[in-house]
N, C-alpha and C positions, 0 to 999 in steps of 0.2 A: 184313494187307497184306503182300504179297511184298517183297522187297526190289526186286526193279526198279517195282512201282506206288511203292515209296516214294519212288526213284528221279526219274520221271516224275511223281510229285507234288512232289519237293522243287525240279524243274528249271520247270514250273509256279508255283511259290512266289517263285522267283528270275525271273520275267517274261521264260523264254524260250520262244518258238512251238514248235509240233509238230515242225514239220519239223528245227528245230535238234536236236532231242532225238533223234529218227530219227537224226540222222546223229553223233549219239555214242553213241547203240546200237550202229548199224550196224558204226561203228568198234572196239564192246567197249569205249568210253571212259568211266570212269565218274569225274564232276567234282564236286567238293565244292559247299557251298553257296557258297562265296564265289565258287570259280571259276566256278560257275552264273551267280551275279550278275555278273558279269564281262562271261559270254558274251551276256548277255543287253542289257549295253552293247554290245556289238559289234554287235549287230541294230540296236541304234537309230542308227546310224552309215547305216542304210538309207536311212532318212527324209531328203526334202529338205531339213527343218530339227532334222533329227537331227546329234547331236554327230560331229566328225570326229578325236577323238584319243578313246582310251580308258587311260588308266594304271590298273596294279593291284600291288598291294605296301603298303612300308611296311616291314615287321619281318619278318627273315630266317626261312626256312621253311616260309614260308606258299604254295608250291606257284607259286610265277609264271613259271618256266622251263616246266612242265609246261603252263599252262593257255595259254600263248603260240602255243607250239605246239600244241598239240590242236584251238583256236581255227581258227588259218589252216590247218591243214593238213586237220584232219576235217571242219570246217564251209566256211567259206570255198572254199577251194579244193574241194571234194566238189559245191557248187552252180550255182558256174559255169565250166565249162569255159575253158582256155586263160590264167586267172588266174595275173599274175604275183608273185610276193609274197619281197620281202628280209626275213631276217633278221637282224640287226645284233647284234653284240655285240664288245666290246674284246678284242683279243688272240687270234689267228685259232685256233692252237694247244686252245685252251682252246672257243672254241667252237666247232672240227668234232668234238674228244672228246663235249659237252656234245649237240651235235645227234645226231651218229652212237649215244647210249645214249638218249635221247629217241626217237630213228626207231625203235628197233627195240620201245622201251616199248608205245608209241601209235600203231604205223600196221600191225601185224602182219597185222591182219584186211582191210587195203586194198591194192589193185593197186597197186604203185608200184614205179620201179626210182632207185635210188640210184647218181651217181657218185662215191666219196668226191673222188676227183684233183680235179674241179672245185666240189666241195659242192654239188652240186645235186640235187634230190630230184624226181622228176615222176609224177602221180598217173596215171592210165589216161588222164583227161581233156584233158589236155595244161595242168592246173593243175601250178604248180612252187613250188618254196618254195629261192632261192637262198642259203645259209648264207655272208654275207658277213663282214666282219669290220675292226677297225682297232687298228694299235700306236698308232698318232701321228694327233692330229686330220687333218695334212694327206693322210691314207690316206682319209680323208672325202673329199677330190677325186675322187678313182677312180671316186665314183660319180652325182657328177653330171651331169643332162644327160641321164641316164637314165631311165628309166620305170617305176615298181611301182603296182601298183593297190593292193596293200598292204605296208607296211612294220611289219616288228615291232624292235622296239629292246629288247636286256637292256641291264639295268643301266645304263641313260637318262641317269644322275646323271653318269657317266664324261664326258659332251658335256659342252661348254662349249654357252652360249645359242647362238652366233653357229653353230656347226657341226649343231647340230641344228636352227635355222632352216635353213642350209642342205641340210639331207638332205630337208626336209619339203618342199623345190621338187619335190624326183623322185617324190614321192605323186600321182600324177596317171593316166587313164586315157581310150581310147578306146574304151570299150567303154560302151553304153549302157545294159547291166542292170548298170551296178556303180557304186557310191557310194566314191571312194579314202579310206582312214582310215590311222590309225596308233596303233598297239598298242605301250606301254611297263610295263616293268615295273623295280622299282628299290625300294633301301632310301634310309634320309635320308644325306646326306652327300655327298660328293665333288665335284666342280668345276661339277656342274651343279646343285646342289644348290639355291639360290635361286631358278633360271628355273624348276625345275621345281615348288617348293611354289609359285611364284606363278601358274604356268599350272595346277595340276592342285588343289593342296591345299587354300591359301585360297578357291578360289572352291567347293569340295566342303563348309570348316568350313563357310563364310556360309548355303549353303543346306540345311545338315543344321542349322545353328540357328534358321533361317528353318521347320526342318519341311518341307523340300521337297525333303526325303532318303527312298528306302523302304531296304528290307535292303540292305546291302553296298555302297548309293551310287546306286543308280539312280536317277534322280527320281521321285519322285511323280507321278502320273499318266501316265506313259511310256506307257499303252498306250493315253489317250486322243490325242484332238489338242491338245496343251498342247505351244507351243516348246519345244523343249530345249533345253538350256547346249553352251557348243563343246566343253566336255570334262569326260568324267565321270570321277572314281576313284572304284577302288574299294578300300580298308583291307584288310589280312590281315596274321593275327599267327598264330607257329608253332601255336599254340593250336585255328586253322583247321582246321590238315591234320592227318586222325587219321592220314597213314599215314610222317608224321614220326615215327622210336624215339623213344620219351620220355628216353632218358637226354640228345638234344640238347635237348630242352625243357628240361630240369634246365638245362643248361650257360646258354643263354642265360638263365634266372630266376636264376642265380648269379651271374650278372653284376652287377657294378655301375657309378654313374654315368652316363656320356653313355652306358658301351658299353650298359646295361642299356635304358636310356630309347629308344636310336634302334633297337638291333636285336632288342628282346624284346618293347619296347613301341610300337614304330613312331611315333614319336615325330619329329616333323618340326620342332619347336624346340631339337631337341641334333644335336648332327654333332661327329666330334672334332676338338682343338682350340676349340671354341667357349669365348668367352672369359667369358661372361654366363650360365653354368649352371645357377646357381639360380633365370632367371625361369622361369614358373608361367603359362603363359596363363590357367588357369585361377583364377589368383591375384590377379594383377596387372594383369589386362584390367578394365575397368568398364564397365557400360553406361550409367549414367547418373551422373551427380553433381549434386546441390543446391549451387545456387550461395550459399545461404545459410550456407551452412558454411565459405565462403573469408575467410582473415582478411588475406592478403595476394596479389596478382597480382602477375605479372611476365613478360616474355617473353625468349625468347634465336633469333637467325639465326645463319645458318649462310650463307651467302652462296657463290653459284657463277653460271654464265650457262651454263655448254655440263655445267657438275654442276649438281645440283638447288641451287636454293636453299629453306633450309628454314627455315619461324619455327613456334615451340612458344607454346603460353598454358599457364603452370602459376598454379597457386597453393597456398596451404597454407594448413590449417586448425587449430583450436585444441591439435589435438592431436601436432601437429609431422607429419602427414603431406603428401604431395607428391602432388597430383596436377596430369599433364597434360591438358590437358582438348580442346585443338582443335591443330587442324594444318595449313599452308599449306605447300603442295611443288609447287613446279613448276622447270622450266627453257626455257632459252633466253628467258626474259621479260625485260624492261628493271625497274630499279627503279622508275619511276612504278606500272607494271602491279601488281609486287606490292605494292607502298604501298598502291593502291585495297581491293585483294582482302584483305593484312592486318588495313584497318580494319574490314571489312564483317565479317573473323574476329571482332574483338573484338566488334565489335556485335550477333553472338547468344547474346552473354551478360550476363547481366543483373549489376547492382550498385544493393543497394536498390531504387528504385522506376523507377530508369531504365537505360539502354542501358552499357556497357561502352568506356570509351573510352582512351585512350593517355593521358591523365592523370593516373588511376587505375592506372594501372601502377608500381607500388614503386622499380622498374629494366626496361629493356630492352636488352640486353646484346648482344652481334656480336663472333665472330671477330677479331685485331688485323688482317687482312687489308684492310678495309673501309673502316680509317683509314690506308692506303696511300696516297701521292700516286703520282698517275696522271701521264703522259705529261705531261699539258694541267693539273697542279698542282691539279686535284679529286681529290675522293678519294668514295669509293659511297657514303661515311655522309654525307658531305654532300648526295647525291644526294636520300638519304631524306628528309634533314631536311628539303628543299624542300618534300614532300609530305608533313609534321605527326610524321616519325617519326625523335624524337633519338635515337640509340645510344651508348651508351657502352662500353668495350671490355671484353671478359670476362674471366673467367680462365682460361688457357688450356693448364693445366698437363693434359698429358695424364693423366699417372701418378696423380694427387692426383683426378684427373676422374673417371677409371673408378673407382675405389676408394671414392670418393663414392658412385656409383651401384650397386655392387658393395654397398657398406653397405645402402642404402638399400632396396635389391631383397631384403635377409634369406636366411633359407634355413629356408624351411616344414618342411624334413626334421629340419630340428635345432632346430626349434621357435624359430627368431628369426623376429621379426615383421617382416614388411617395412612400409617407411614411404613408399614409392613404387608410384602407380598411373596406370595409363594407360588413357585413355577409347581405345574400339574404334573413334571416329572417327579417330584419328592411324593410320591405312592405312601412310603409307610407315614409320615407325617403329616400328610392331610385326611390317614386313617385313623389318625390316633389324637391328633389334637383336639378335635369337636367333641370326643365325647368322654374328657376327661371330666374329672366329677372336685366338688369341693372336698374336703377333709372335714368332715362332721365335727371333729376334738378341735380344729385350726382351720375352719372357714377360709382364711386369707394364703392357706395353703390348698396345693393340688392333692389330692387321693394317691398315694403312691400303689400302684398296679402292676404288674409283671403278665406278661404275654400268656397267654393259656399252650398247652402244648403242641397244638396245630399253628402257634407265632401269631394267633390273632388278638389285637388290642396292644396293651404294653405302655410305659410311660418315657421311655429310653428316647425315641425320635425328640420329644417333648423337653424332655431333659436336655439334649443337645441342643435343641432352640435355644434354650434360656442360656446355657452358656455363649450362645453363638450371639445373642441380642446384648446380654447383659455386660462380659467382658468389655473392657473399654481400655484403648490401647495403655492410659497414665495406672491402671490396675496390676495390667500385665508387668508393665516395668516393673513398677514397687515391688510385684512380688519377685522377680527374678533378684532385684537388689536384696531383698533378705533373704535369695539363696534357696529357694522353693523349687 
């Protein structure tokens, strides 16, 4: 086999059409497999119920400046004429150096004239690719209001939630042969770091554990008529690109801790500063638990109305282990609403030969916030209690909290066992723990965070942990004795 039938068989393998491949010949473009897979998400962005975001990255070096642009400019823009397409990245400086050595890599063999003064690139066709840029989120205003039928974003992570919701209003077009999408690429970490594993990452693990992942992240069945997901990633690690020198390959596998985990291993449960380093999704996630094994139940909330509020069900088994096992998170709800939905929690789990109920709970524990006297001299715990659920107050030492949990979680590298585990039903809590961050002023403290307006991130599930770990029944008493 030649090297370009390997080529065209390898870009075949990776589920992209003829024509796509045509036009990274045509270009002289020649893309890896993963980039392959990539582009091959980008077609499916075609489809009526084709995905409209594509992210690719993960761990540094794995070619995602390259394939971004290769993408829009040799494909996209080569098929339909007058296409208009931003590319975004932070700090303008850094990205007309980073386009203007890209332009000349990958477009040598196409009609195109470039104006640096205004960064804009335009093919024969009247397809353009304008190389935009921002210092400060509010340099993101500049561009709304505007129009790209494609938008590509480096280093995604840089956005906050709220400013990459709004760039994605400008993804829009009047052109009837074209479907708008958005192309990002990015490592784990930095201020958008939770919007984006919760839009792009978790929903890529669920369905590559589902089996309804092929190579690189595509779905399965993509080239039938089977719905697609609104956003597909796709993973790459320096290990991807053979035309990365090996001596940075050495440097990143020399790395250690977070740096090694997020930028060698693409690893989207460490970011630095991350305060909870040793959890292990692959350790500490459960998929199931026999409820015959629990010797003791107990719950803890976390209470909020415009923040989430959150109640945990753990219990522990004979052998001093902790698992949490279900999870209720919502907001904006009144306490009756969660009262209902609380109970029906307990009530899918069993105890001996009947149902799971709030009397069989050892303790049920709540933030001191809850035993506040209010305006009108109620106070939220009495709220509950109306509707069957007493609280009593937890312990609420932060410091003594994390370090609890901090024990508990082990460190698989150093051979300590952990004694805490979390069932895969608890969604906001295994979204929000990984990537809590130290407290710069109190290192031995967590960052306290609140949820962004779309409820992404938040320290609330987290908080309920530590009440849920840290409460211990001889606490509970004492305080109930002095009347709490």
């Amino acid at each position: 086999m030649t090297p370009m039938e390997a080529y065209l068989a390898a870009g075949r393998e990776a589920g992209c059409p003829g024509d796509q491949m045509a036009n990274f010949v045509n270009a002289g473009i020649v893309l890896q497999p993963r980039q392959l897979a990539a582009s091959a998400a980008a077609r499916l962005c075609d489809r009526s119920d084709g995905p409209t975001a594509v992210g690719y990255g993960g761990a540094r070096g794995g070619g995602k400046s390259h394939w971004l642009l290769a993408q829009m400019g040799a494909d996209d823009c080569q098929r339909v004429p007058g296409l208009k397409c931003l590319l975004l990245r932070k700090v303008g400086k850094a990205n007309l150096e980073n386009f203007e050595d890209l332009r000349r890599r990958l477009f040598g063999s196409l009609r195109h004239e470039f104006s640096a003064h205004r960064g804009v690139l335009t093919f024969a066709n009247g397809s353009r690719i304008i190389a935009g840029h921002f210092q400060a989120e509010k340099d993101i205003d500049a561009y709304l209001g505007l129009e790209y039928d494609v938008i590509g974003i480096e280093e995604a992570t840089t956005l906050s939630s709220r400013k990459h919701q709004d760039i994605t209003t400008c993804c829009r077009t009047s052109k009837a042969n074209w479907r708008p999408r958005i192309y990002s690429t990015t490592n784990p970490g930095g201020i958008g770091h939770a919007w984006y594993r919760t839009k792009f990452i978790v929903p890529y693990l669920e369905r590559l554990k589902a089996g309804e992942v092929a190579f690189g992240g595509t779905p399965n069945g993509a080239r039938g008529t089977h719905a697609l997901p609104e956003t597909i990633f796709v993973p790459a690690r320096v290990t991807d690109n053979a035309f990365t020198n090996p001596e940075y390959a050495r440097v990143l596998a020399n790395l250690t801790g977070w740096q090694k985990r997020a930028w060698f291993e693409g690893d989207w449960d460490i970011a630095a500063g991350q305060f909870f380093t040793t959890f292990r999704r692959d350790v500490h996630v459960v998929d199931d638990f026999d409820e015959t094994r629990a010797r003791e139940w107990f719950c803890a909330l976390d209470y909020g109305f415009t923040h989430y509020t959150v109640c945990l069900l753990g219990c522990t088994d004979g052998d001093g282990n902790l698992f949490v096992v279900d999870e209720h998170a919502e907001r904006l709800w009144l306490p009756q609403r969660h009262a209902n939905t609380i109970h029906a929690m307990l009530g899918r789990w069993q105890i001996g030969d009947r149902r799971l109920g709030i009397s069989d709970l050892k303790r049920f524990v709540a933030g001191a916030d809850v035993f506040s006297r209010q305006s009108d001299g109620t106070t939220i715990a009495a709220q509950y209690a109306r509707h069957g659920i007493k609280l009593t107050c937890a312990n609420t030492d932060r410091i003594n909290g994390w370090a609890e949990i901090l024990q508990r979680l082990g460190d698989v590298e150093a051979d300590i066992r952990p004694t805490l585990f979390i069932h895969r039903r608890c969604g906001r809590l295994l979204e929000t723990l990984p990537v809590l961050q130290h407290d710069p002023h109190r290192p031995e403290d967590v960052l306290k965070v609140d949820a962004d307006e779309d409820g992404v991130g938040g320290d609330d599930a987290a908080d309920c942990l530590r009440y849920l770990v840290a409460t211990k029944g001889r606490t509970v008493r004492a305080r109930k004795l002095r009347g709490i």
